[in-house]
C-alpha positions in Angstrom: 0.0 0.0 0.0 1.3 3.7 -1.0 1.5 5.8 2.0 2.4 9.3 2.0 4.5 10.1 5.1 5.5 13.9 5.7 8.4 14.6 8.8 8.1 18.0 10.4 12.0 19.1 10.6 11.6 22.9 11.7 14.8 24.5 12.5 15.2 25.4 16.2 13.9 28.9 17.3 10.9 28.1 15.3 7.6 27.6 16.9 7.1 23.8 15.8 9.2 21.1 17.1 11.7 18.8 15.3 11.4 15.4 13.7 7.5 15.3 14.2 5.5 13.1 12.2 2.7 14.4 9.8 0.9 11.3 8.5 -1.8 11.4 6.2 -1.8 7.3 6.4 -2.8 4.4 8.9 -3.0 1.0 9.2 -4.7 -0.8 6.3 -6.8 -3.4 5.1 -8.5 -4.2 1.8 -11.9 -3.5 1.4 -14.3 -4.4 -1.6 -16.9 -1.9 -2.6 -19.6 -2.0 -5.4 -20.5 1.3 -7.0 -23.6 3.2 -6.6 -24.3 3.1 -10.2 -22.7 1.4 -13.3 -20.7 3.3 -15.3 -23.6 3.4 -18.3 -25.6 5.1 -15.4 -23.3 7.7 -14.4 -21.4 9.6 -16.8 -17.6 10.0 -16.1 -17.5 13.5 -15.2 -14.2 15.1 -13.6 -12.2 12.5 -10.9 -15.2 10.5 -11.4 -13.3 7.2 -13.3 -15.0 4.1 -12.6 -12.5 2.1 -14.3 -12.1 0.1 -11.0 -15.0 -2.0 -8.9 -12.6 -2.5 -5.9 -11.1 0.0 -3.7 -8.6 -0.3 -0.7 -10.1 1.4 2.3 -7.7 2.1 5.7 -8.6 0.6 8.6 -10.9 3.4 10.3 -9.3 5.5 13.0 -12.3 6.1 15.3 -13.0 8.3 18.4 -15.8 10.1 19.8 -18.1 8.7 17.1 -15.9 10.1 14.6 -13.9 9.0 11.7 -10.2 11.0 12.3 -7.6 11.5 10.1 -4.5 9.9 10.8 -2.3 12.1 12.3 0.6 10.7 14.5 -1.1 12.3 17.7 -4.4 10.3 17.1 -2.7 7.0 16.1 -0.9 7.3 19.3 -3.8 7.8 21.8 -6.7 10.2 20.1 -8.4 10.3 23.5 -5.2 12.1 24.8 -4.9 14.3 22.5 -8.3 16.0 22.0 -8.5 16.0 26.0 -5.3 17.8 25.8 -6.5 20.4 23.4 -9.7 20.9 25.4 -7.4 21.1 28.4 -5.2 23.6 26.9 -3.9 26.8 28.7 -5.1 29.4 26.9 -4.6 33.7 27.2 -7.6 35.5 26.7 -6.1 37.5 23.6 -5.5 34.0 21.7 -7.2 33.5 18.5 -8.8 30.3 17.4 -9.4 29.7 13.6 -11.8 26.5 13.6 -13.2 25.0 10.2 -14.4 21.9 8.7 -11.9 20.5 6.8 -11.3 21.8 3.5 -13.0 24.8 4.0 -10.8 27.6 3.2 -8.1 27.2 6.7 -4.7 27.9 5.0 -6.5 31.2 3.4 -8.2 32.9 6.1 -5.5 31.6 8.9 -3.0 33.9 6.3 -5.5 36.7 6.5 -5.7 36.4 10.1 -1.8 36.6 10.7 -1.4 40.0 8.9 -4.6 41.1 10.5 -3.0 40.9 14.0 1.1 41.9 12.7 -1.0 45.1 11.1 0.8 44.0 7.9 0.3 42.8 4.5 3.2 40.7 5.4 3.6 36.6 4.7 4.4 34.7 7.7 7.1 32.3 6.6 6.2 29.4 9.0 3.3 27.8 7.5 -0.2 27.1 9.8 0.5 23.7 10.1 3.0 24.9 13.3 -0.2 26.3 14.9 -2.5 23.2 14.0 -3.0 21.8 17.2 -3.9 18.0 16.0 -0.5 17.9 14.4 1.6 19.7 16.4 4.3 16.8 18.0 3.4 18.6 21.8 1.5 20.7 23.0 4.0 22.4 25.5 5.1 24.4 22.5 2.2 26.3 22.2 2.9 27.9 25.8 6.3 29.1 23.8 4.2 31.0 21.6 4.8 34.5 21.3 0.9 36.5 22.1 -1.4 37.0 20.4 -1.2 33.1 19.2 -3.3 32.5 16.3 -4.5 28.9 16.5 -6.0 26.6 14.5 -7.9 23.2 14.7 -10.9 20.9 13.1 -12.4 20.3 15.8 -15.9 20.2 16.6 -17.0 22.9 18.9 -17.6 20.5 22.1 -13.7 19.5 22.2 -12.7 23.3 21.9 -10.6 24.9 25.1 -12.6 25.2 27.6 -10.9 27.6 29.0 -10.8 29.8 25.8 -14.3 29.5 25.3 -14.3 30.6 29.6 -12.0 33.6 28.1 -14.5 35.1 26.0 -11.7 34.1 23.6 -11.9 35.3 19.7 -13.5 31.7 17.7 -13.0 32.5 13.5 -15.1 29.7 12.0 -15.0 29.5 8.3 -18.0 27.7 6.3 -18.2 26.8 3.0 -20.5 24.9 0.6 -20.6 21.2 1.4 -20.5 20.1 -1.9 -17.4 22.0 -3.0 -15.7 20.8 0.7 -16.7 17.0 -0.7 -14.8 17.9 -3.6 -11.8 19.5 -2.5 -11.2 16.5 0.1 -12.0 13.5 -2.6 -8.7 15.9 -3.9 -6.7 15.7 -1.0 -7.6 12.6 0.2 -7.0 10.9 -3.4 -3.2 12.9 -3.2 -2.4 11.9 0.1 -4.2 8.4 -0.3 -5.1 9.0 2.9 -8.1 6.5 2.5 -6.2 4.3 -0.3 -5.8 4.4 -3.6 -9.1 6.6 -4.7 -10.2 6.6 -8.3 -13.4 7.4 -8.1 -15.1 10.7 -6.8 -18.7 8.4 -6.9 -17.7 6.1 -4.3 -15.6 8.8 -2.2 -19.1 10.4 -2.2 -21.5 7.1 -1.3 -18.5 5.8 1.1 -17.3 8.4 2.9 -18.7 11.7 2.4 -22.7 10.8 3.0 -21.7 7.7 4.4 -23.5 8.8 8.1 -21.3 5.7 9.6 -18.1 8.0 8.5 -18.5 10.7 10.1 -15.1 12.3 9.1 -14.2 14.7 12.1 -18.0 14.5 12.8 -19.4 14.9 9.3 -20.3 18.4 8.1 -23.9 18.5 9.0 -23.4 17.5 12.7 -20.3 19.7 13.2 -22.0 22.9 11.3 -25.0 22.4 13.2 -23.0 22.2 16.7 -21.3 25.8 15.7 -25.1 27.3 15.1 -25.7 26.2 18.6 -22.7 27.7 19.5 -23.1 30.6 17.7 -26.9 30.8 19.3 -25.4 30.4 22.6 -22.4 32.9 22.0 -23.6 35.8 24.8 -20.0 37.1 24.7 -20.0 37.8 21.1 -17.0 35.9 20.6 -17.6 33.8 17.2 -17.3 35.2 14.1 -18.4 32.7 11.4 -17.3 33.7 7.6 -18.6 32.1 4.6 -15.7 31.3 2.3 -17.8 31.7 -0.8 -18.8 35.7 0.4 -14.6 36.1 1.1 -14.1 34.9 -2.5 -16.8 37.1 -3.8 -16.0 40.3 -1.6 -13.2 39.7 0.2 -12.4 43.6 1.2 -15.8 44.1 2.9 -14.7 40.2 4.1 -11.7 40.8 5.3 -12.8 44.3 7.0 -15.3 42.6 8.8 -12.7 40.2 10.0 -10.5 43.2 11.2 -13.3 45.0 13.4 -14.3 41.2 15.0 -10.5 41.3 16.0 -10.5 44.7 17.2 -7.6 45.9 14.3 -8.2 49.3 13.1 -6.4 49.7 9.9 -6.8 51.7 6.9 -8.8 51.2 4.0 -5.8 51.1 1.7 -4.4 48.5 4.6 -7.5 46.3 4.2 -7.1 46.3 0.5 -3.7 45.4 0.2 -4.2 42.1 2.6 -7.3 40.9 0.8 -5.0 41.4 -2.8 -1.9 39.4 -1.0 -4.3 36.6 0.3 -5.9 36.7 -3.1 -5.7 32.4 -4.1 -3.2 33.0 -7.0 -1.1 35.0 -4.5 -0.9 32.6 -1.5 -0.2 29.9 -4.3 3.0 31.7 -5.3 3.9 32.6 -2.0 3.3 29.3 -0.4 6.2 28.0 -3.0 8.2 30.9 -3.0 8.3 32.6 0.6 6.9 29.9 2.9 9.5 27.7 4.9 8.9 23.6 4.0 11.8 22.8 5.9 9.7 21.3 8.2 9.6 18.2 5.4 12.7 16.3 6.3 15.5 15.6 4.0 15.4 12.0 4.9 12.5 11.1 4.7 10.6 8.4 2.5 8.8 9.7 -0.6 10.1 13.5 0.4 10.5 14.8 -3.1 6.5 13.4 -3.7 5.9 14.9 -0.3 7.1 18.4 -1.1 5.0 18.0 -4.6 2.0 18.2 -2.6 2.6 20.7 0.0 4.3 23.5 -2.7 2.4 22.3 -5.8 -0.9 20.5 -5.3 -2.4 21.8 -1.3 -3.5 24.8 -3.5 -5.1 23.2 -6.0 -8.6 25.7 -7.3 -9.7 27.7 -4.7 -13.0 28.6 -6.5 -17.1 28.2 -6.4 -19.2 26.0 -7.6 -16.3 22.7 -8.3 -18.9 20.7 -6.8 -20.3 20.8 -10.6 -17.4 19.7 -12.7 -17.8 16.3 -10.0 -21.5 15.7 -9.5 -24.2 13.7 -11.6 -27.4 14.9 -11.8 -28.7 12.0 -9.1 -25.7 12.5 -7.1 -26.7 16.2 -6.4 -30.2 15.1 -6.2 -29.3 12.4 -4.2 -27.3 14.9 -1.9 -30.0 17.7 -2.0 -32.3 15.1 -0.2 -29.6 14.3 2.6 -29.2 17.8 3.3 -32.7 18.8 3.3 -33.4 15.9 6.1 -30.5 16.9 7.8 -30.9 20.6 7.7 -34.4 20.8 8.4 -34.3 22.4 11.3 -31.3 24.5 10.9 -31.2 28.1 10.3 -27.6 27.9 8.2 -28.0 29.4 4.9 -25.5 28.0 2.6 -24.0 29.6 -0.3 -24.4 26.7 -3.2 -23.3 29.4 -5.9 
């Protein structure tokens, strides 16, 4: 079985510690899987080859109810780990970016650096040495220089408690399920971090709606939570941005984002941040200015490693994907999930 196997290596001085592992793989077994539909019933569309009637599945990583991602902290002992981070010592001018996976976290955790330096300035260490599921210990966060700018998947009931005590700032970035199914078939198909995927169909059947999956709680369950959160929120401390208005307006965004941190900054200041977080920027710079060191020299697959990471972790950026992927009774099929799911939720998505 392929696995792709990243080393953090970050020189010393540097906010993430050495020789940790990033893993996008676990322990595997083979799984057979028929497809939804035959190929004469659905059309091959984009990632959607059903060239294959078998796929290799990795032995689930479960905790909580949840399908994880296998990072080297959760293969070692998950419970540990999100305990920790709900244990964790936090100052009441921390910042805490939280998303559903693939919805937008390298792009508004950029934003919300130069927000707080005051500067349409790059940060050369990358936010994966502020993720707290990856990071090798969580001691080094109390090393961190205020205001710390966090970030996690978690759902909201394994947040700090004591930054949620704080008052402390939550950014939580939605975006449109379907594109967020898309963008992970992407990821998950580079990093084969659920086997060898060929097929975007049975990504979507599988995994996706799959409601025994559950990845890092499934998106309904974990955007619903945040509404409750949100409803809760007496303290005015959540701030929830919708990645498809920051694409489509992302000064009036990105000001918005400014005032909920308490930044006052010029127009002209505002402008220039939302033009160097543009995706096309943050592409270049995450190949050009951004440190990868972190991806040791010596280890396995490293040159296939730092492919992905410089070349493919920004792969579109845009709206509406979700259409180049899905049949017509796969999006039917999906409308119906989320109207049964939704139905009593408020959340207006943007699907455009």
């Amino acid at each position: 079985m392929p696995r792709a196997v990243f080393v953090l290596n970050i020189s010393a001085g540097s906010r993430c510690r050495k020789n940790a592992w990033y893993n996008y793989t676990g322990v595997c077994t083979t799984l057979c899987v028929s497809h939804r539909q035959s190929s004469k019933q659905r059309p091959v569309m984009e990632g959607n080859d059903d060239s294959t009637s078998e796929w290799t599945l990795p032995e689930p990583l479960v905790f909580d109810g949840m399908a994880l991602p296998s990072f080297p902290s959760f293969l070692k002992d998950a419970r540990k780990r999100f305990e920790d981070i709900k244990n964790l010592a936090c100052r009441k001018d921390d910042v805490l970016l939280v998303t559903y996976p693939k919805s937008g976290t390298h792009w508004v955790w950029e934003i919300v650096s130069m927000l707080l330096k005051q500067k349409a300035e790059y940060s050369k260490e990358p936010k994966e040495c502020f993720f707290l599921e990856i990071l090798p210990d969580l001691t080094v966060v109390q090393s961190m220089p205020s205001p710390r700018q966090l970030n996690t998947h978690m759902p909201y009931r394994w947040l700090p408690i004591q930054h949620i005590q704080n008052g402390g700032k939550i950014v939580h970035v939605m975006r449109n399920p379907k594109d967020v199914c898309v963008s992970m078939y992407h990821h998950a198909k580079t990093t084969m971090e659920f086997g060898e995927l060929r097929d975007f169909g049975t990504f979507f059947d599988k995994l996706f709606l799959n409601p025994k999956a559950h990845i890092m709680d499934g998106w309904f369950k974990y955007e619903k939570d945040f509404e409750q959160a949100e409803k809760e929120d007496k303290l005015g401390a959540i701030l929830t941005l919708h990645y498809e208005s920051l694409k489509k307006d992302p000064i009036q965004e990105t000001r918005r984002l400014a005032e909920f941190l308490n930044v006052k900054l010029t127009e002209e200041d505002i402008a220039e941040i939302s033009d160097k977080c543009s995706f096309q920027k943050l592409r270049l710079a995450n190949k050009t200015i951004k440190d990868h060191s972190w991806i040791s020299p010596d280890m396995p697959n490293r040159e296939r490693a730092h492919e992905f990471v410089t070349k493919k972790m920004f792969r579109k950026g845009m709206i509406g994907d979700w259409k180049n992927h899905f049949t017509v009774a796969m999006n039917e099929e999906f409308d119906a999930v989320y109207k049964e799911e939704m139905k009593d939720s408020n959340i207006q998505v943007q699907f455009e």
